[in-house]
C-alpha positions as CSV (number, residue, x, y, z in Angstrom):
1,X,109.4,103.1,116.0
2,X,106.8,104.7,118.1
3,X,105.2,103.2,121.2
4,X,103.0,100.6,121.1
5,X,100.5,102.5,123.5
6,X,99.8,104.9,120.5
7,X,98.2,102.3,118.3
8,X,94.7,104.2,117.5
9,X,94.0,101.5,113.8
10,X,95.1,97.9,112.7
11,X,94.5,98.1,109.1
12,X,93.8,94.7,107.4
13,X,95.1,93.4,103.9
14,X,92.0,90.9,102.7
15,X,93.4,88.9,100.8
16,X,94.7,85.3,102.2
17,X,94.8,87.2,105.8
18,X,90.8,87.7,106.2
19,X,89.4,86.0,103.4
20,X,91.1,82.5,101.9
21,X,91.8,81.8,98.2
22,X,91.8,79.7,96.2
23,X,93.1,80.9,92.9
24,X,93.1,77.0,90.9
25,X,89.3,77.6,90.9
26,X,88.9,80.2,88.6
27,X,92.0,78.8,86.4
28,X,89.4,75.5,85.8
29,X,86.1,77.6,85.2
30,X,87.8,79.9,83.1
31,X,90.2,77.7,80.6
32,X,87.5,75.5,79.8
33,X,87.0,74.5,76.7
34,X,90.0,76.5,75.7
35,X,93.3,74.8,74.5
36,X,95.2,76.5,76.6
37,X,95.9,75.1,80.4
38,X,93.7,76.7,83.9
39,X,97.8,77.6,84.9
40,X,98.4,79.6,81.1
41,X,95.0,81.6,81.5
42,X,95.7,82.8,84.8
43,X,99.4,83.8,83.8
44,X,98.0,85.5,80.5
45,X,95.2,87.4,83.0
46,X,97.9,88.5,85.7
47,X,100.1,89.5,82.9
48,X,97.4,91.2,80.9
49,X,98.2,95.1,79.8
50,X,94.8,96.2,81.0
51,X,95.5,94.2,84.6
52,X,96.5,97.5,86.6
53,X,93.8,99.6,84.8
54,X,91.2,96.7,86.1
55,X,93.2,96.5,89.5
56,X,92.8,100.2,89.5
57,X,89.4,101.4,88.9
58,X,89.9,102.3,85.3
59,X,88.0,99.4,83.8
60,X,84.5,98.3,84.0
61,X,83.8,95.1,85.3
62,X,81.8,94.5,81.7
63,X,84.6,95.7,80.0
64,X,87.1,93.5,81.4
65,X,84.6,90.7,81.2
66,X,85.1,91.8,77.2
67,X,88.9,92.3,77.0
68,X,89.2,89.2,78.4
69,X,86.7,86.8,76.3
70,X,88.3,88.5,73.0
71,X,91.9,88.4,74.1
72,X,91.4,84.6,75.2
73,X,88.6,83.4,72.7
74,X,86.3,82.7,76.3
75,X,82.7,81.9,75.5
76,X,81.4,82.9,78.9
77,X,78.8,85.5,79.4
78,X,79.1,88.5,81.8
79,X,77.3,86.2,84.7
80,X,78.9,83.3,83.5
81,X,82.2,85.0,84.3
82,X,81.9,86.7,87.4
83,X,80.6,83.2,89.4
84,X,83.8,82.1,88.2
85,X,86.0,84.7,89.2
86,X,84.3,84.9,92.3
87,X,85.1,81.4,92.7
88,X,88.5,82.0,94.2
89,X,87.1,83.8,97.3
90,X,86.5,80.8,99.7
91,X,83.0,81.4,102.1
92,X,85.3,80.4,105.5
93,X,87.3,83.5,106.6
94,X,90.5,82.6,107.7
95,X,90.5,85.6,110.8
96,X,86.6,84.9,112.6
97,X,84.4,87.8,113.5
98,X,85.2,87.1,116.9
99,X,88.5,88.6,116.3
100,X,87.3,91.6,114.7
101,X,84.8,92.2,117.2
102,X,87.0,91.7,120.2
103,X,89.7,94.4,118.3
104,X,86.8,96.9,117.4
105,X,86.8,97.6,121.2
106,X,89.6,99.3,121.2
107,X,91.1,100.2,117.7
108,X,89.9,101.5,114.3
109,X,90.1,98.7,111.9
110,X,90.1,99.2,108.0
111,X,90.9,97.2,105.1
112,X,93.3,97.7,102.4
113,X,93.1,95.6,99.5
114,X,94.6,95.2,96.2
115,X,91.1,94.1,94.3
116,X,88.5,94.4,91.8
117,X,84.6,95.3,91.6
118,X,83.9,92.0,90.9
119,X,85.7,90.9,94.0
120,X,84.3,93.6,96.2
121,X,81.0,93.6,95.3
122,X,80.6,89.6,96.3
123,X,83.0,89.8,99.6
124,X,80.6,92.8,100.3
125,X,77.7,90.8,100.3
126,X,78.8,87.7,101.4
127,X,81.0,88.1,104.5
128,X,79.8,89.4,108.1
129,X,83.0,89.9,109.1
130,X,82.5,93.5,107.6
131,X,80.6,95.0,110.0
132,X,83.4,95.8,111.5
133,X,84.7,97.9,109.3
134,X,83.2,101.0,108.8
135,X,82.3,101.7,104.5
136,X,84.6,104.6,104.8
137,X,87.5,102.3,106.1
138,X,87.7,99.8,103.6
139,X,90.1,100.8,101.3
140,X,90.3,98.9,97.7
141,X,92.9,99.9,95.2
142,X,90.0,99.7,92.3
143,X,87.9,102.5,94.0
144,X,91.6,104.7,94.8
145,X,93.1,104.6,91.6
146,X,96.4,103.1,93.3
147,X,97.4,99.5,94.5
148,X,100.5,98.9,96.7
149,X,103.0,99.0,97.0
150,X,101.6,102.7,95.7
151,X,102.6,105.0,99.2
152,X,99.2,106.8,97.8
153,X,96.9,103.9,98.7
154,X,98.7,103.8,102.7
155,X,98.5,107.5,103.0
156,X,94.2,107.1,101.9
157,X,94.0,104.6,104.1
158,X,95.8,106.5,107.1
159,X,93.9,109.3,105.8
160,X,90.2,107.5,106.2
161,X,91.2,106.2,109.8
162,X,92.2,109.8,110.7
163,X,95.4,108.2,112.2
164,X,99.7,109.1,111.6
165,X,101.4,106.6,110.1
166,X,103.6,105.3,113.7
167,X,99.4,104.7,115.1
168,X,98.6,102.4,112.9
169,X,99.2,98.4,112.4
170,X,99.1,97.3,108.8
171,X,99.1,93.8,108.3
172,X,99.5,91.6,105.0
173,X,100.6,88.4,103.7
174,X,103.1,89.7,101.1
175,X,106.2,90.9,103.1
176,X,107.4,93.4,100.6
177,X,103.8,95.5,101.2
178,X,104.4,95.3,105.0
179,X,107.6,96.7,104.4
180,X,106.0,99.0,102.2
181,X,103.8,100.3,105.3
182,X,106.9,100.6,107.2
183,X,108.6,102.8,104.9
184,X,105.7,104.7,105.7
185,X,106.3,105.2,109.5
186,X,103.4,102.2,110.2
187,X,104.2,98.7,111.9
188,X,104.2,96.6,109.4
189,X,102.9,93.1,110.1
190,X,104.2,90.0,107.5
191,X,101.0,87.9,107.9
192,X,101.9,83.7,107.9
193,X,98.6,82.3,110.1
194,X,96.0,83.4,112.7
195,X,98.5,82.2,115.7
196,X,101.6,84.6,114.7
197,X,99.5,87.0,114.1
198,X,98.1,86.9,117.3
199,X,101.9,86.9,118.8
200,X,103.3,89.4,116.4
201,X,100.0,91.8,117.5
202,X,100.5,91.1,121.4
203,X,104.0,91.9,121.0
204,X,102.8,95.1,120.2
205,X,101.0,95.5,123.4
206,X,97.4,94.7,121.6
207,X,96.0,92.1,124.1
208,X,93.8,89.2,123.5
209,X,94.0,88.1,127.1
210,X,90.0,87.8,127.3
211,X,89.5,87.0,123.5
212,X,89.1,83.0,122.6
213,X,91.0,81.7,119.8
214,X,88.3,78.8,119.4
């Protein structure tokens, strides 16, 4: 493992470490008037053939809006459907932009997302945490063509932060992609709330001795 001195990025997942969700939303929104429950939509979405070409740039968001009202008899228009879907993205960051700002100091810090236009373009809009994060840093799996635990969606992201794989911190709720990053030659982060994170990054020799956790 290389030196924690050498840390030049921290690379964020999204996800339920920056941005909360809360997936029972959309299940409601979109299984009404349907007979089937909000929990059997979202399992027949997630499980849906066309999932990884919508996860992966190779669907538009119109199109998928389609696939999906014909595959689950959905009367919802295209607006109709993204509100929903955007449902699940809760306004309240979990990480505030306090943190990112006191990071941004001293490190490159990029996002790396398993996500969806529909996702990106709202979060986009909606969240000032991302001013922090320079456009060419934020790294979705819809815009890549990959999603992880893909190595090629790590390597673009190391790639875009002009940074090896043992300078960079990649951090993520879902252990097996921080062990994915590892594999990689990165220090992989497992994500489980704001105050291990902030242990597992000083650990690392990233400070937060004049950052406020308020």
């Amino acid at each position: 493992m290389n030196s924690p001195s050498k840390i030049r990025a921290i690379i964020f997942d999204v996800g339920r470490v920056v941005i909360n969700l809360d997936i029972h939303r959309a299940q409601l929104g979109l299984a009404k008037g349907l007979k089937l429950t909000p929990e059997e939509v979202w399992s027949a979405v997630l499980k849906d053939p066309r999932w990884p070409d919508w996860q992966e740039g190779r669907m538009s968001p119109r199109d998928w809006h389609l696939h999906l009202c014909q595959r689950l008899n959905m009367a919802l228009d295209f607006d109709q459907f993204a509100k929903i879907w955007n449902s699940t993205l809760i306004p309240q960051p979990i990480l505030p932009d306090s943190f990112f700002a006191h990071l941004s100091k001293s490190y490159r810090l990029a996002l790396l997302s398993n996500t969806d236009p529909i996702h990106v373009a709202h979060f986009e809009a909606n969240y000032s945490f991302l001013r922090y994060f320079p456009k060419p840093l934020r790294i979705y799996s819809c815009s890549v063509g990959a999603s992880k635990p893909n190595p090629l969606i790590f390597r673009e992201a190391l790639r875009a932060c002009k940074v090896k794989a043992g300078e960079a911190v990649y951090i993520d709720d879902i252990a097996e992609y921080a062990q994915a990053a590892r594999a990689l030659g990165c220090l992989g982060v497992h994500f489980r709330n704001r105050e291990e994170l902030l242990r597992d990054l000083s650990a690392l020799g990233i400070s937060f001795t004049e950052y406020s956790t308020a």
